[in-house]
C-alpha positions as CSV (number, residue, x, y, z in Angstrom):
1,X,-16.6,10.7,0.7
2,X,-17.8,9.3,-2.5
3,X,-16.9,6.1,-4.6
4,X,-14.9,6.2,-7.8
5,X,-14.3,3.4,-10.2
6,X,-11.4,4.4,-13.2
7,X,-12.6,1.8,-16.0
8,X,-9.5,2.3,-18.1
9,X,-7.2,0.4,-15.1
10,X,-9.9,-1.3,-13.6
11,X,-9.5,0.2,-10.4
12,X,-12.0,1.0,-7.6
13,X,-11.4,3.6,-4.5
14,X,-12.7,6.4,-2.4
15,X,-12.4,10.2,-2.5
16,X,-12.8,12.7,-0.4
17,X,-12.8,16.1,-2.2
18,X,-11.6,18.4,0.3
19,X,-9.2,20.7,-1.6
20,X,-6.9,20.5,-4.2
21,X,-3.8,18.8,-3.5
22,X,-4.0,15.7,-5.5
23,X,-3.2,12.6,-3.4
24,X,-3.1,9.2,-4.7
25,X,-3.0,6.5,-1.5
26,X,-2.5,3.0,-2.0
27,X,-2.9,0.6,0.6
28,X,-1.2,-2.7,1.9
29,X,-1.0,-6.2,1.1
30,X,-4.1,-7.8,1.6
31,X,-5.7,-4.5,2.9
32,X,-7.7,-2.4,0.7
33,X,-9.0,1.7,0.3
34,X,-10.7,1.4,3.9
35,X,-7.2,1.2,5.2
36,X,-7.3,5.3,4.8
37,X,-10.6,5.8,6.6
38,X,-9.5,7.0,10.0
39,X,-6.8,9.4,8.5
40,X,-9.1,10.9,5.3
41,X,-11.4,12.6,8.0
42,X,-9.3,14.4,9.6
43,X,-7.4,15.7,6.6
44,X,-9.2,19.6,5.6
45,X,-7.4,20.2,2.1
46,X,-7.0,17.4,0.2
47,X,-8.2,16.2,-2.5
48,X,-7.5,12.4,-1.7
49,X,-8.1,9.3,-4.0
50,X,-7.8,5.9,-2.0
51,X,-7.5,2.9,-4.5
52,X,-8.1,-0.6,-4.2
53,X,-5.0,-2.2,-6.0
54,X,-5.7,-5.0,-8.3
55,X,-6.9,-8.1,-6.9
56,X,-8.0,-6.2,-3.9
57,X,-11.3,-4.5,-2.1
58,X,-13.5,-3.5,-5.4
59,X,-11.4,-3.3,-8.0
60,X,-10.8,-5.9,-10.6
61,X,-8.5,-9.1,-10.6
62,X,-6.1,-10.0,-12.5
63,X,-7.1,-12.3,-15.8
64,X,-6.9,-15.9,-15.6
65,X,-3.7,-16.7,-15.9
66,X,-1.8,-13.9,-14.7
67,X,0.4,-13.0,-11.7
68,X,0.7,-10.0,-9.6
69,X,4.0,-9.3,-10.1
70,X,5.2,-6.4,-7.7
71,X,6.3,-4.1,-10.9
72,X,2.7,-3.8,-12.8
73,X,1.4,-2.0,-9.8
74,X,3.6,0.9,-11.0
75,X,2.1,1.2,-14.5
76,X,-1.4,0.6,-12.5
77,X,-0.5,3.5,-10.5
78,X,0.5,5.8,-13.5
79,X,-3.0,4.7,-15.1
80,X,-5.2,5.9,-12.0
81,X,-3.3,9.2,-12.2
82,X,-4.0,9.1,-15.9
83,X,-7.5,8.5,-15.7
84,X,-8.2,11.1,-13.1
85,X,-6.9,13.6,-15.3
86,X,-3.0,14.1,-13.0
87,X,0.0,15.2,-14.2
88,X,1.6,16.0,-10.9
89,X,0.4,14.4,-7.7
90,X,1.9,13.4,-4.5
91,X,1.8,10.1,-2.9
92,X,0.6,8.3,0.4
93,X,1.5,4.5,0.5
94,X,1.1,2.2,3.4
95,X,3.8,-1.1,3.4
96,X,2.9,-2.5,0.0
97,X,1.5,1.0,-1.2
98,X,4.8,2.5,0.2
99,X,7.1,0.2,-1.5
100,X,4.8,0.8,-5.2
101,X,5.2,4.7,-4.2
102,X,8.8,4.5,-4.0
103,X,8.8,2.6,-6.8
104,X,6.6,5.3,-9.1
105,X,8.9,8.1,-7.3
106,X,11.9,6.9,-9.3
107,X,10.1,5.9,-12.4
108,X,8.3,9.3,-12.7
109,X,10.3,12.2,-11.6
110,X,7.9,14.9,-13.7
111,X,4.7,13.5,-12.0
112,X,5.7,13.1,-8.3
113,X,5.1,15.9,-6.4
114,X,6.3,14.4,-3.0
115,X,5.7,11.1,-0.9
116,X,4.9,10.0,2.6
117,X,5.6,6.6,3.6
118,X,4.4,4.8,6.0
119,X,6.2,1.5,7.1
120,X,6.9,1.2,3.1
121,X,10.4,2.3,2.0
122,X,10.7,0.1,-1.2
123,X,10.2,-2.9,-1.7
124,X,10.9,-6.1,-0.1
125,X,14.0,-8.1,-1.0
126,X,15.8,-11.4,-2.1
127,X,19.5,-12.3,-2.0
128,X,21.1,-13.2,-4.9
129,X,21.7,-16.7,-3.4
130,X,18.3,-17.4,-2.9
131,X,17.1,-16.8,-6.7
132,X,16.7,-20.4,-7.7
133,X,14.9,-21.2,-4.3
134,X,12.1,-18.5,-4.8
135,X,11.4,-19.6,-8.1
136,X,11.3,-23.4,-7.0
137,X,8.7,-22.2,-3.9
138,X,7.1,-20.2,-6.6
139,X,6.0,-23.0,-8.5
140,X,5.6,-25.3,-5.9
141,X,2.8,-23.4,-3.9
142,X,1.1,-21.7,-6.8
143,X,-1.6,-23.6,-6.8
144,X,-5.4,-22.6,-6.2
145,X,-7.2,-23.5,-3.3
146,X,-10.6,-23.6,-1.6
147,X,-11.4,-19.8,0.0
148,X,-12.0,-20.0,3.9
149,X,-15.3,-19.5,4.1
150,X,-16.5,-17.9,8.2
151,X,-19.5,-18.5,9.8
152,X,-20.5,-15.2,10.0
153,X,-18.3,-11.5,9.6
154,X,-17.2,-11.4,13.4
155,X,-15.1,-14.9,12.9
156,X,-13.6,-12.9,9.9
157,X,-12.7,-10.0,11.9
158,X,-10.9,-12.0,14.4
159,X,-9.2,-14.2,11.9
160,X,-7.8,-10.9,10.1
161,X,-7.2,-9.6,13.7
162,X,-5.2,-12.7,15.0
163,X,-2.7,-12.7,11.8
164,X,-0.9,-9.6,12.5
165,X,-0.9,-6.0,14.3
166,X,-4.6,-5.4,13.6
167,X,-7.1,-4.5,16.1
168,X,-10.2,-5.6,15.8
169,X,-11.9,-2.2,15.5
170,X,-9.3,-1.7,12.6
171,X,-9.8,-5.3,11.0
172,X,-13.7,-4.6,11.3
173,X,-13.2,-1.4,8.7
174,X,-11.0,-3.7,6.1
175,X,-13.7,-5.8,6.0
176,X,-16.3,-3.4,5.3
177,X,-15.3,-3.3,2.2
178,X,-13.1,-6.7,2.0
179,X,-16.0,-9.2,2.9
180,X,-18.3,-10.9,0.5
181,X,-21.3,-13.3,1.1
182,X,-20.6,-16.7,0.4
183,X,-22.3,-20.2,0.8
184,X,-22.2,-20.9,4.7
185,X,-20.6,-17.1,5.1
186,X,-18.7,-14.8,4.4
187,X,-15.4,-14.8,2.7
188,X,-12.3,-12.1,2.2
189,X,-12.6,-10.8,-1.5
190,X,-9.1,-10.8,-2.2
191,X,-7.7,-12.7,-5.0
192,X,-6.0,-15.5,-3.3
193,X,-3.4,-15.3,-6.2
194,X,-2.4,-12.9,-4.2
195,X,-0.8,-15.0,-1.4
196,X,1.4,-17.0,-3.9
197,X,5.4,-16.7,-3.5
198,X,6.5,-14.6,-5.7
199,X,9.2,-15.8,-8.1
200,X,11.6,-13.1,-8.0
201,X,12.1,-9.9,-5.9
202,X,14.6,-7.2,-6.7
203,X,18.4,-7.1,-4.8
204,X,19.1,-4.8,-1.7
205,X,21.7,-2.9,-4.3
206,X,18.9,-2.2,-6.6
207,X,16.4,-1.1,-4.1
208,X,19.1,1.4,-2.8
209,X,19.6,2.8,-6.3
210,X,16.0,3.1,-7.4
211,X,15.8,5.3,-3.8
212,X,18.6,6.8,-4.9
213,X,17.2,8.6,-7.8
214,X,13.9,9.8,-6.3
215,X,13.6,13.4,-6.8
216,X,10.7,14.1,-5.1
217,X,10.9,15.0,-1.2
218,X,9.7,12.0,1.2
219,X,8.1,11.8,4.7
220,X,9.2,8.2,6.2
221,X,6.6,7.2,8.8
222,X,7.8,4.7,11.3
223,X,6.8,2.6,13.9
224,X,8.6,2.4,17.3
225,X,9.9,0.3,18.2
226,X,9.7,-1.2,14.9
227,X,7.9,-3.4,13.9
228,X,10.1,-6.0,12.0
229,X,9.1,-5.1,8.6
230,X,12.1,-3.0,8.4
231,X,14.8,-2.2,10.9
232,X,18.0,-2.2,12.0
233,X,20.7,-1.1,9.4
234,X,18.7,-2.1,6.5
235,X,16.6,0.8,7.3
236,X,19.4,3.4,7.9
237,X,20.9,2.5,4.2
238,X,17.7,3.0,2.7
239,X,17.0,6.1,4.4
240,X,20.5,6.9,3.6
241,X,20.0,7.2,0.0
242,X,17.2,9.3,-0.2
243,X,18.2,12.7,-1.4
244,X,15.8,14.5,0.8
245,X,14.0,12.9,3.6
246,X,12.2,14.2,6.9
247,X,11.5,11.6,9.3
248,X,8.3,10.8,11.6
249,X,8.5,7.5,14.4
250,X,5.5,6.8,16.7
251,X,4.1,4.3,19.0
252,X,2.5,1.6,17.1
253,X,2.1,-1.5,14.8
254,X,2.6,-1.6,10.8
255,X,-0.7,-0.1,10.8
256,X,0.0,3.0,12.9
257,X,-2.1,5.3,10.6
258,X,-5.0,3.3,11.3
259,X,-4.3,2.8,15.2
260,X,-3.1,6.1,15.9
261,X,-4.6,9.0,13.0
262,X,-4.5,12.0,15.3
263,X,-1.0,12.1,15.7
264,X,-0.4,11.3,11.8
265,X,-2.9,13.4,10.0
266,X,-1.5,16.6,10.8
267,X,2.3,15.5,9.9
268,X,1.2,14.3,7.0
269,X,-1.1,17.3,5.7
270,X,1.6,19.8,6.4
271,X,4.0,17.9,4.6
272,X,1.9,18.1,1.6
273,X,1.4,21.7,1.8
274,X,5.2,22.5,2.1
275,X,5.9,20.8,-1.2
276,X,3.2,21.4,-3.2
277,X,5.2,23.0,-6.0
């Protein structure tokens, strides 16, 4: 494993040069590059780049003033591949990550090799009744704030830990590399514009069309029983309008690959190899 920074798009990550199927993987919200650790290990022919989306782990923020707004992850995306010198790559994204993949998939038909998902199948969703209300919330909570500063990087662990699926052993590698000293503490790195409402978020019709026109093959990895990010027949039309799909459920949280890598690893790997064309 060895650390890469890509100036041009600001972006920091991991690598672990193993072979050569390029393999971009991009993490989840608030998570960062170390979300990938217990899977990149057990991979043998990879060559797989981890990266710290903006505002995230190592890699720069946003400048004042700006938002992230879930479409510039895309062209951040295309920029990392750019940088590393990739024309065609295949993708591995994790909730957020999944939802950018899907997202680059449809955008990018020549450069996506294939994609596996896991608990990411585009992108979160708005009604169309609820447009004016996101935008009020938007504005209403986007303020800054003090950062929550713990005593020392156990309380952090546990705070990450008690606010979701995360074990502690699996909150303790995020903040490897998600913790920085500050006065009294330590503090999650993150830029807390990252917890703002968004404004707007793309329709369910939308989402369904943008899967609709992914070329590339895709590897949805689920949990089950799910775990509430996406179920039920939301998740049946989505996967319903993927051209070509294989499918891959196991016991677990949102963060399955981190709880349970053995069982992934070697679904995901093959899955590579098959479409590597």
């Amino acid at each position: 494993m060895k650390t890469v920074f890509l100036d041009g798009p600001g972006l920091a990550g991991l690598r672990w040069q193993h072979g050569d199927l390029p393999v971009l993987a991009l993490h989840g919200w608030l998570d960062n590059a170390h979300s990938f650790l217990p899977l990149a290990g057990l991979f043998d022919e990879l060559d797989l780049v981890a990266l710290d989306l903006p505002g995230h782990g190592q890699s720069r923020h946003r400048p004042p003033g700006c938002r992230y707004l879930f479409d510039d992850y895309v062209f951040d995306v295309v920029a990392a591949a750019d940088a590393l010198g990739w024309k065609r790559f295949h993708l591995l994204g994790h909730s957020l990550g999944g939802a950018v993949s899907s997202l680059v998939a449809a955008a990018c038909p020549d450069r996506v090799i294939s994609l596996a998902l896991i608990e990411g199948l585009g992108p979160l969703t708005t009604p169309i009744d609820q447009t004016v209300s996101a935008w009020r919330k938007a504005l209403q909570r986007s303020r800054p704030r003090p950062r929550r500063v713990h005593p020392d990087r156990r309380s952090a662990v546990l705070a990450r830990s008690a606010n979701g699926d995360l074990g502690e052993a699996e909150a303790a590698l995020l903040a490897e590399r998600g913790l920085i000293e500050a006065d009294g503490g330590f503090s999650w790195s993150h830029d807390q514009r990252l917890t703002w409402p968004s404004p707007h978020r793309y329709t369910e019709p939308q989402v369904l069309e943008l899967l609709a026109a992914i070329e590339a093959p895709v590897l949805n990895i689920y949990a089950e029983p799910a775990s509430g990010i996406l179920a039920g027949a939301a998740q049946q039309r989505r996967l319903a309008a993927l051209r070509m799909q294989r499918r891959f459920a196991h016991a677990g949280g949102h963060h399955l690959h981190m709880q349970h890598p053995a069982a992934l690893a070697p679904v995901i790997e093959e899955f590579f190899h098959e479409h590597n064309t």
